[in-house]
N, C-alpha and C positions, 0 to 999 in steps of 0.2 A: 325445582328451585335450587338444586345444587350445583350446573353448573348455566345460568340461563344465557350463554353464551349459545346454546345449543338453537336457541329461536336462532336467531342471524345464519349460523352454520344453515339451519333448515332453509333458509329465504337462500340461501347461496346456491345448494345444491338444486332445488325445485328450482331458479331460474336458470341453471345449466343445464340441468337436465330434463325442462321443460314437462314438469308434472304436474301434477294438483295435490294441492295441498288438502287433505283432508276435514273436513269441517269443523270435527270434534277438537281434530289439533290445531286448527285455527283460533277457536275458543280460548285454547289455552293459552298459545303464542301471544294473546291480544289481554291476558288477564296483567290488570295495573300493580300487580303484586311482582309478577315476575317483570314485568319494566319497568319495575321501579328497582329491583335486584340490577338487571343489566344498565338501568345507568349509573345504579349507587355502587355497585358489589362489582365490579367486572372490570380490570384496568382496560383504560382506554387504548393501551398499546394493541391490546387481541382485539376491541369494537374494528380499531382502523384497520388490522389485516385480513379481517373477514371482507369489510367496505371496500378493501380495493383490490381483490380478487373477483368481487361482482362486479366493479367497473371496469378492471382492466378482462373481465372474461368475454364470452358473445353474446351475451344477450343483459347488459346494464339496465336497459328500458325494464324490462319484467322485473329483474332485482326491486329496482328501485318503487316500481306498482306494486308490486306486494310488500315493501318497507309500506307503503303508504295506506294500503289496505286495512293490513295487522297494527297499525297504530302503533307506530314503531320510530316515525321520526322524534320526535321529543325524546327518547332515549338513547338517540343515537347521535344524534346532531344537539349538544347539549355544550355545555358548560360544568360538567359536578360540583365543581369548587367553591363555585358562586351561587348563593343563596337570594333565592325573592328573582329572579331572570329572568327577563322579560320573556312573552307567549309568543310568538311569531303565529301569523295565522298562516295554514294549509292549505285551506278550502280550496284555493287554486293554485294549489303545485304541480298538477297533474299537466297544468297548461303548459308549465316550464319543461320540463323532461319528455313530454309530447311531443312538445313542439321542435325539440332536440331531435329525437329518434325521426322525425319527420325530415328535417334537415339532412339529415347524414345519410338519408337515401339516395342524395344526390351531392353526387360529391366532382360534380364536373367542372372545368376553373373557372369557369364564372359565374358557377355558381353561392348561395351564400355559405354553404358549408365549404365547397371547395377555395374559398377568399379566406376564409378564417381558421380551417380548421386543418392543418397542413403537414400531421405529423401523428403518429399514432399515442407519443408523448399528448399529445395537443388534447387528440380524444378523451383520454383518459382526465386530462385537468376540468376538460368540458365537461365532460358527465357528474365532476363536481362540481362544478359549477352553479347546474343545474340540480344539484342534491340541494346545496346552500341558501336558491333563486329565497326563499319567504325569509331567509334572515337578513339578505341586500336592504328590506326595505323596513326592519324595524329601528325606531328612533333609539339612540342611544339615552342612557338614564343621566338626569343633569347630575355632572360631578365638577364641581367650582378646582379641583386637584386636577383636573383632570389634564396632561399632559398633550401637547402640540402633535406631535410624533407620537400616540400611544395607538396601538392595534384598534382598528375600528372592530364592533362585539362580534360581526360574521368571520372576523377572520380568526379571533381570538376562539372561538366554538368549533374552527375545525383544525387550529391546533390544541384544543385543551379535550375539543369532543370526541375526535377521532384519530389525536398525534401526526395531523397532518405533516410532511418533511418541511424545512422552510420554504422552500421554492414554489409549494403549495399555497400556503399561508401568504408567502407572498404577493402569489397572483392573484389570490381572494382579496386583501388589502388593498391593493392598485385598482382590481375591477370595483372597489365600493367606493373609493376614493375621487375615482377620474369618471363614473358612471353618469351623474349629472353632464360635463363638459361633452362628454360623446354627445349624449342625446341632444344639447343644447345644437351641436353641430351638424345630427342628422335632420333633423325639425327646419333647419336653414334651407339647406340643401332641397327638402320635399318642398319648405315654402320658397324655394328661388329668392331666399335673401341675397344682397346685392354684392358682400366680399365672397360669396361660394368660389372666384374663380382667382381667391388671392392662393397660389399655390403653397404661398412662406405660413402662410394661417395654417391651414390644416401641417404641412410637413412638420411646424414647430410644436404642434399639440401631438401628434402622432410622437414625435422623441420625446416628450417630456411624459407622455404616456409608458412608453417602453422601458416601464421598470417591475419587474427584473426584466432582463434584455432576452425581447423575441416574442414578446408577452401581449402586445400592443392588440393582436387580432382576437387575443381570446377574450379582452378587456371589451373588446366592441359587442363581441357572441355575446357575453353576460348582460349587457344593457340592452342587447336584442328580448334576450329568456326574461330578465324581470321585467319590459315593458307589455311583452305577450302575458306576463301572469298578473301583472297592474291591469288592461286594459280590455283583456279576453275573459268572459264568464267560463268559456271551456274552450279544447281543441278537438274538434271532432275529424274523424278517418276521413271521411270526403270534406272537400275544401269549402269553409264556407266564404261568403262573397266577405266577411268580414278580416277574416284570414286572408285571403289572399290580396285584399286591400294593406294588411297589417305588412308581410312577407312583400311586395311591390316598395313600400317604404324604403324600406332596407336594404330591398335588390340596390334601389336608383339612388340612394347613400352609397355603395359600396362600390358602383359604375361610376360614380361620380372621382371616387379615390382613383379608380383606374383610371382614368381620363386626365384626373391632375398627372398620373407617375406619380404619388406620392409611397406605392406599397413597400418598397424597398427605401424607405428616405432615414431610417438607424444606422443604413450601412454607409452611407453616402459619407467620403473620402473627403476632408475638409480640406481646403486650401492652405487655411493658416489653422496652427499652433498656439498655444499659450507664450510661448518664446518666442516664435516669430512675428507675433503681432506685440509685443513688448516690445521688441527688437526696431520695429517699424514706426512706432512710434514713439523711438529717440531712446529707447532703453530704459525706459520705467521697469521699476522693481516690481512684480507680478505681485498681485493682492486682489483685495473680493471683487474689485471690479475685472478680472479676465473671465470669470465665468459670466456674468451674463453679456460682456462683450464681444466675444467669442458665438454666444447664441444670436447674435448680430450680426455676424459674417455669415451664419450659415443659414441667417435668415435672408442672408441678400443674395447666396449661393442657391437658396430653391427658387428665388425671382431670377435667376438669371444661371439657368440649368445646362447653358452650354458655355460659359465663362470659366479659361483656366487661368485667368491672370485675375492676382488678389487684389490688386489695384482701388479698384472700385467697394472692395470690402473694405480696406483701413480708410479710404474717406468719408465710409459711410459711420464708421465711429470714431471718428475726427470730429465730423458734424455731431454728432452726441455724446461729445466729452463728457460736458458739464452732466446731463443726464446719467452716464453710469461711474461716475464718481472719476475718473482717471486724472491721477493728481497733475498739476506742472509742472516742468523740473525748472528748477531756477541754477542754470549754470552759472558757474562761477565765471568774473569778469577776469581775471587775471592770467593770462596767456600760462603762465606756469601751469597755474592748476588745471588750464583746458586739457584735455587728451583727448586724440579722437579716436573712434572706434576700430580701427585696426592696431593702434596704441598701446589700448587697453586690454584685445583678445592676447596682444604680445606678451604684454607684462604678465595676467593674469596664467597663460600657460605656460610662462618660465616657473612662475612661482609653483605649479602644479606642477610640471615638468623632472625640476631639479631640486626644491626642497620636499615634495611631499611624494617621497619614492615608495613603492610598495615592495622593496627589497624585502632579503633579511635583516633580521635587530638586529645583527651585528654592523651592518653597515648606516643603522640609523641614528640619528641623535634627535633625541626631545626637545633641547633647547633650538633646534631648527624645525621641528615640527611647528612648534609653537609659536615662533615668526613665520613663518609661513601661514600659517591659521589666521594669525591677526590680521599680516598684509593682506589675506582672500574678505575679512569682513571686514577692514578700512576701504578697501577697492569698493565690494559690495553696496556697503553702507553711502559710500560718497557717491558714485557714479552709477547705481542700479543695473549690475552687472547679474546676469542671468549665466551661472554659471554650468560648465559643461558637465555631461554624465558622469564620465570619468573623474574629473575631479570630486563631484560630491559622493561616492563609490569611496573615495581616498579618506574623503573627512569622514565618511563611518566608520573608519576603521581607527577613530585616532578617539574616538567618543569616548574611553571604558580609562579612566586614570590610570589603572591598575597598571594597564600596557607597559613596559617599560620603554615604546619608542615615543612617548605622549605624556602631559604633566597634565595635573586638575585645570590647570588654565586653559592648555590649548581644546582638552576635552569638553569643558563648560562651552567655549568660544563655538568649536566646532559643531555641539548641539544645537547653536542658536544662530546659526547658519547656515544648519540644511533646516528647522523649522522654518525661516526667513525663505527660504528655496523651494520649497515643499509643501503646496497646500493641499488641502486634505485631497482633491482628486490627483492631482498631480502626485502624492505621496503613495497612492496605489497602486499607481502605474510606474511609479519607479520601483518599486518595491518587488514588484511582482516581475516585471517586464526585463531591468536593467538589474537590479541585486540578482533577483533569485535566474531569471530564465541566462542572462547573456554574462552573467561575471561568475556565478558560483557553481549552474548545471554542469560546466564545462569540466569542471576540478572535480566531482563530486560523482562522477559517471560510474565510478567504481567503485562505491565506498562501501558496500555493505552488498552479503549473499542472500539478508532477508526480506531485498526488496526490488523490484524489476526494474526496467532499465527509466522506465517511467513515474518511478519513485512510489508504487505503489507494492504494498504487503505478497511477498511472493508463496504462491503456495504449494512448494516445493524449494524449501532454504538451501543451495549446497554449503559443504564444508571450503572455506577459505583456504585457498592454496599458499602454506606457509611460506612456500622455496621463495618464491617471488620479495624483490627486493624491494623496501618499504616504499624508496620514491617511486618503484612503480607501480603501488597499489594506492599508495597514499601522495598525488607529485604535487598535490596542495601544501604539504609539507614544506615544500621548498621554494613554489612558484609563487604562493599566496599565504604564508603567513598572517596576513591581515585579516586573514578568509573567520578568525575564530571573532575577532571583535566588530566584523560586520553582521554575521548571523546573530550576533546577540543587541544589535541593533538595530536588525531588523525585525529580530519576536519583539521584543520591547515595544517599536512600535506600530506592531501589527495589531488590528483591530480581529473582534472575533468572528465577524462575515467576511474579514477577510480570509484569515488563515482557513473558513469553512468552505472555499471555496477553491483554494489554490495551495491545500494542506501536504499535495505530491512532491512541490520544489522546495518544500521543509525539509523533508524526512530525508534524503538523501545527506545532508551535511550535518543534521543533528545527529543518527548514527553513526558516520564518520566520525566527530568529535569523539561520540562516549566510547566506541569503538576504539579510539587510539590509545596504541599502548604508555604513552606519557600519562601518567597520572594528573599532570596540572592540566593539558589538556581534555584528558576526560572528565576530571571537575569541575571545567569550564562547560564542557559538552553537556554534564548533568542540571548543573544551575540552567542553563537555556532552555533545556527539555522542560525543566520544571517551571520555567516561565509559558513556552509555547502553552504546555496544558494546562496551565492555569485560565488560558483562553480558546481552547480548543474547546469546542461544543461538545457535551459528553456523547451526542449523538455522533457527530463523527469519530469518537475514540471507539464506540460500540460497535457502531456498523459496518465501519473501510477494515475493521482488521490491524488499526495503527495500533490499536492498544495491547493486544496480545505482542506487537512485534518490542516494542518497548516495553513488556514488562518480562520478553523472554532474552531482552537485551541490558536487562538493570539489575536481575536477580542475582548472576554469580556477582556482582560488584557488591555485593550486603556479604562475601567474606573477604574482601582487602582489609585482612585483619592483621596486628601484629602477628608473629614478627616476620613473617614473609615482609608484608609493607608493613613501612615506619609509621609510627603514630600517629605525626603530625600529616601524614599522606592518607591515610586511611581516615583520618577527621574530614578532611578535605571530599573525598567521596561518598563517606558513607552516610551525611546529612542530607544533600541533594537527592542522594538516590534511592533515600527513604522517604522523600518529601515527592518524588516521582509516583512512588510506587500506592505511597497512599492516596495521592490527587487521582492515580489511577482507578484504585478503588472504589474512591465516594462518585465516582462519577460512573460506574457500574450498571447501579441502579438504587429504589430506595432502599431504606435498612432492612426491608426484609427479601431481599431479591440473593436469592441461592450462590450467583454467580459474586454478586460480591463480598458475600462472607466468604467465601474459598479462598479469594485473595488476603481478606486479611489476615484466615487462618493461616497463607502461605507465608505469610508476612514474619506473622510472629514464629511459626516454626523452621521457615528458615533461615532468617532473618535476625531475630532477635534472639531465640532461645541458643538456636547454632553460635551467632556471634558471642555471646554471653558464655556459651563453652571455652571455645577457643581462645579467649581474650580478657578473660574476667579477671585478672591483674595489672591489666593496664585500666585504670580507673577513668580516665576521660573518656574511651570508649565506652565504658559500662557508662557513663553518664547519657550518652550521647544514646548507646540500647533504649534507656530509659525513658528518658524525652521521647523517643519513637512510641517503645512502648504505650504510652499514657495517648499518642494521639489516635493510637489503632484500638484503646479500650471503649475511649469514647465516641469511635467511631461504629464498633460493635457493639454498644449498648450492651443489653441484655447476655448477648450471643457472646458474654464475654466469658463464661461462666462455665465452657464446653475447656476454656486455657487455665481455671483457678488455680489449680495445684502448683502447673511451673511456677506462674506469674506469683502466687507467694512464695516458693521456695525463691525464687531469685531476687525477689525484693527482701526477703530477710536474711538472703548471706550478706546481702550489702549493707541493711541498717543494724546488722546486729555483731558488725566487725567493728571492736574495737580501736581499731586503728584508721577506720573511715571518713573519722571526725578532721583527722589532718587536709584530708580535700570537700570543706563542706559542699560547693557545690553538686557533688555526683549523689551527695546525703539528701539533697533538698530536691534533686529528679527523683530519686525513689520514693520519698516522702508522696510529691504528688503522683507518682502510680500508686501507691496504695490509696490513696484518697479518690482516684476513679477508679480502682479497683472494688472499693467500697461503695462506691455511687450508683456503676454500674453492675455487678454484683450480690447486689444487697440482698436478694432472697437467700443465697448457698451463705452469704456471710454471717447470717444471722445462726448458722447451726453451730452445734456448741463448739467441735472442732475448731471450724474457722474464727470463730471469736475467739475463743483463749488464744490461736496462734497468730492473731493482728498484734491482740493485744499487748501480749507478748514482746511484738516487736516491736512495736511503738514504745511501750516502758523502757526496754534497753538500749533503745538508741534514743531515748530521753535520758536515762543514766548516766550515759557516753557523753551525752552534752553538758551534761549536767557539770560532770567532770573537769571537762575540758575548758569551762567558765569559771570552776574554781581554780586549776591551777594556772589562769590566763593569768601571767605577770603586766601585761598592758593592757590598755585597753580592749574589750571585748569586739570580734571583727563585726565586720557587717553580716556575713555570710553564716556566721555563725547565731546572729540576730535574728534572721533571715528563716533558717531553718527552726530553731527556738517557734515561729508562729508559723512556720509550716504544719510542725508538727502538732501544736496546739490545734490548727484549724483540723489536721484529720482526725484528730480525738476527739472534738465537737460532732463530725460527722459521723463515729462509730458510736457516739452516747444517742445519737439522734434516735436509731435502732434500740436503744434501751428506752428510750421515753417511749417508746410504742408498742413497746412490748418489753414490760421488768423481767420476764425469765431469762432474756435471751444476757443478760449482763452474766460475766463471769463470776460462779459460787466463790470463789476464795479472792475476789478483788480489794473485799471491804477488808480482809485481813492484811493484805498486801499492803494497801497502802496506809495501815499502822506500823509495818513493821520499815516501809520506806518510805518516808514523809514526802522524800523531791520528787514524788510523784501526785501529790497531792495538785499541785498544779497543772498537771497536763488530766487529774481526772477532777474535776474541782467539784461537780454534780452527785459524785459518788460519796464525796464523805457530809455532804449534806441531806 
């Protein structure tokens, strides 16, 4: 019972090593005590690594027979989290993963394993598949909340039962999603219903199937395995006539795709565009109707499979305007305002051309950006101008006000005119295709030693060759200035499957940024950073290795302390890049995972306590420590209490300096770290030491205030108001600790605050 991961371990080993399992330890493997331990007590991250070394080993079939044996799915393929879960029945699983291992004996191409099953990738998704088969068919429990788009429970069970990666989860989602519509179309096919030979039917259900992309054939296998475990009482070694009647079905479904050419129809090279078919039909401004009008071309592309003229496609959605919504454009009568379309490409790339230069700022001016901006969304707006890559490359670079070659105006402007240009599919493929692969990989080829030429974590960093002249290590410096206010317009508005997906053509130009020796620039580079991983899946910060490389690229920047760097520069870095380093952190693991207490412990000791050496005179940095401080206490709970000693010595030189009171804010961060100091500490605070020395501090930088309100000639500030109920509130919080136990109050408190009254209000419980 201590570690019952050990049953799985046992099934792994006995089916590689093709042994017998002993009866006795069968007994035990199978007792409800220890799997109810392995699904309650046992993270699910170690269930899945055992699970997918017996699927991806040689012999999955046994694995998964003896999972089935020992009564072992229900603890394995579960849900923990969720309480009252539905029972999936088993009775015939055996049929699904039989009838798997039966298939993949024959793997010849036309055969059904050889149609579907094409990749050893492929295998491996199959065999879960076939793990999952008895959950495909359980109904979902009615929830009136219940979300359009939420994970159907089979796929939710093999990311919460077994941490399946997304692309797992994903194919389980699709194949329960689109399982009905398959079967609906192989049922056709065996009954010779009458459209089987429309080839645009199946090729358009086969694309809108193929999500995630390549997924299409294992989506079909799955609906093969749960209709063999729906409709088969068993699978037996020799063929029954009922089987091989079942297995004929499916052949002559899968013959019949061959016969259309429908098996490659994902890849199938469209004719028109989202812009060329705008373009075609008079220059409509693209919106919801190009997507499914676009599945109209390529629907009259599989009726007419040796056609390269698109001719016939824009009048087939001419003819069903009105049906996909495509608006009219009502031209203007007035010969002035006519322009015609070589007019407009003119006008439209002067203005791109010669006011919106990607020079240097020196050679730029805002108040020309800014007409330039407007003139691109009066053009747009008026005449539904579909504008070029390049130019909308230019407007992200003018988005960030801050720029000084760009005002709020033309930034605001320019935001709502690449959304205007840019809908959600079209914005991924710009994003990925044209920002990241064709305008910034190019600049960016060299920017960092600790990552390979492909933008991934190298393991082997060298040392940066200094000799080398900045433009030729960094010639985005000169070429592309722009290059910092589009990467941060493109994490902005990067989506988190997407950056999970294409997180390579990131990392090159965010370590360039934080990498550069300008300070505004690497401030810039750390706010990005701290944007990307705010949406970066902690799963890819854990597993590619990005995370180590960014936090072994963010650490010496926590000393750009006074007086090397100036105050106001060291402010600028060393918020972002504590805000880096802790998102790093929580995204670790949970609060009790080894690996991320280490960072925070590296946090606070190199970080904050180092910074606090170095710099503990410049008081906005000690603020700004602080603030950090407070958010890594309560991020380590408990485990805060291995730091107690510094963490009070450094919060009482600062509340208990007379002269601290002249900058309250840096009074009112220390204030609330002692108040999650106290929170999260509470067991070590309660002994007598640590009480007297809170208490302590809290009375004299109550004094200090105290003080400071009396000799206020004017009105009393805010900040000073401010801290006044800071500090009230953490003296609530350490009385808390006394209502729950009266020893732990300090002996000589009730004397104290006779002998100094202005403390009566910050202890106000105590003299009552």
């Amino acid at each position: 019972m201590d570690d019952p991961l050990r049953v799985l371990r046992l099934v792994r080993f006995s089916s590689r090593l093709q042994f017998i399992i002993d009866a006795n330890t069968r007994k035990f493997m199978a007792d409800p005590k220890v799997l109810e331990a392995l699904r309650a007590k046992i993270s699910r991250e170690r269930v899945g690594v055992e699970l997918e070394k017996m699927l991806k080993g040689d012999h999955p079939f046994e694995a998964l027979q003896l999972i089935h044996e020992l009564q072992l799915f229900h603890a394995i393929f579960t849900d923990p989290t969720q309480e009252n879960l539905p029972v999936p029945d088993i009775s015939r699983w055996a049929v699904a993963y039989t009838c798997l291992d039966e298939l993949l004996n024959d793997r010849d191409s036309t055969s059904i394993a050889g149609r579907l099953i094409t990749s050893t990738d492929a295998t491996y998704s199959a065999w879960n598949l076939a793990a999952l088969s008895p959950w495909m068919t359980v109904e979902e429990p009615p929830n009136p909340r219940r979300k359009a788009n939420a994970l159907p429970l089979v796929a939710i069970v093999s990311r919460e039962g077994f941490k399946a990666p997304n692309r797992l989860s994903s194919i389980v989602a699709a194949s329960h999603r689109n399982r009905d519509e398959i079967l609906e179309l192989k049922h056709a096919v065996c009954n010779g219903e009458s459209y089987i030979q429309e080839r645009d039917r199946f090729g358009m259900a086969i694309r809108k199937w193929d999500t995630p992309a390549g997924t299409w054939r294992l989506q079909v296998l799955n609906a093969l395995l749960v209709e063999a475990l729906e409709t088969l009482t068993e699978w037996r070694q020799e063929k029954s006539a009922e089987q091989s009647n079942f297995l004929a079905g499916w052949k002559s479904f899968l013959d019949h795709l061959a016969k259309l050419d429908v098996y490659e129809v994902t890849t199938l090279e469209k004719l028109l565009d989202g812009g060329k078919l705008a373009k075609a039909l008079g220059g409509i401004k693209p919106g919801k109707w190009t997507g499914p009008a676009l599945d109209v071309c390529v629907a009259w592309q599989l009726r007419n499979p040796g056609e390269t003229d698109p001719t016939g496609a824009i009048e087939e959605v001419q003819r069903r305007r009105e049906e996909l919504g495509i608006p009219v454009i009502n031209h203007a009568s007035s010969s002035e305002d006519n322009l015609d379309q070589s007019q407009l490409s003119r006008l439209t790339a002067a203005v791109s051309e010669k006011a919106l230069t990607l020079r240097s700022v020196e050679e730029h001016s805002e108040l020309l950006t800014e007409a330039a901006v407007a003139s691109l969304n009066i053009l747009c707006s008026k005449y539904h101008i579909i504008l070029d890559q390049t130019t909308l490359v230019k407007l992200t670079a003018v988005t960030d006000p801050q720029d000084p070659w760009t005002t709020a105006q033309a930034a605001a402007a320019a935001s709502k005119l690449l959304a205007e240009q840019l809908e959600c599919e079209s914005l991924t493929e710009f994003i990925t295709n044209t920002v990241l692969q064709k305008y910034l990989k190019p600049l960016f080829m060299k920017s960092s030693s600790r990552i390979t030429a492909s933008g991934r974590p190298s393991q082997y960093a060298m040392i940066d060759d200094r000799s080398r002249p900045v433009i030729e290590v960094q010639p985005w410096r000169t070429q592309a200035p722009w290059a910092e206010a589009t990467i941060q317009w493109t994490v902005n508005m990067s989506t988190a499957s997407l950056i999970q997906q294409h997180w390579p053509l990131f990392l090159p130009v965010l370590l360039a940024l934080v990498e550069n020796e300008s300070t505004k620039t690497k401030a810039r580079g750390l706010r990005t950073t701290r944007e990307f991983m705010s949406k970066c899946p902690a799963q890819v910060l854990q597993n590619t290795g990005i995370g180590h490389v960014f936090a072994g690229v963010t650490f010496p920047l926590l000393l750009y302390l006074p007086s090397v760097t100036p105050e106001d520069e060291s402010m600028t870095i060393l918020i972002p890049a504590y805000d880096v380093l802790i998102k790093l952190a929580q995204s670790t693991g949970d609060t009790n995972s080894i690996e991320r207490r280490r960072l925070f412990d590296k946090i606070l000791r190199d970080g904050v306590f180092a910074g606090y050496f170095h710099a503990s005179q410049h008081t906005r940095i000690v603020q700004v420590l602080l603030q950090k401080a407070t958010a890594v206490i309560n991020s380590l709970g408990i485990y805060t209490i291995k730091h107690l000693t510094p963490l009070l010595s450094m919060v009482s030189l600062v509340m208990t300096d007379p002269f601290a009171v002249s900058y309250p804010p840096t009074l009112i961060a220390a204030t609330q770290t002692l108040s999650a100091i106290i929170t999260n500490a509470w067991p070590r605070i309660g002994e007598v030491e640590h009480m007297e020395n809170v208490t302590r501090i809290l009375s004299l930088c109550w004094l200090n205030v105290s003080e400071e309100i009396e000799h206020e000639v004017s009105q009393t500030s805010a900040d000073i108001n401010t801290l006044s109920r800071e500090l009230a509130h953490t003296a609530r919080i350490l009385q808390a600790l006394w209502d729950h136990d009266a020893s732990k109050c300090p002996a000589k408190l009730s004397e104290v605050l006779k002998q100094e009254p202005r403390l009566s209000d910050l202890f106000p419980k105590t003299l009552a």
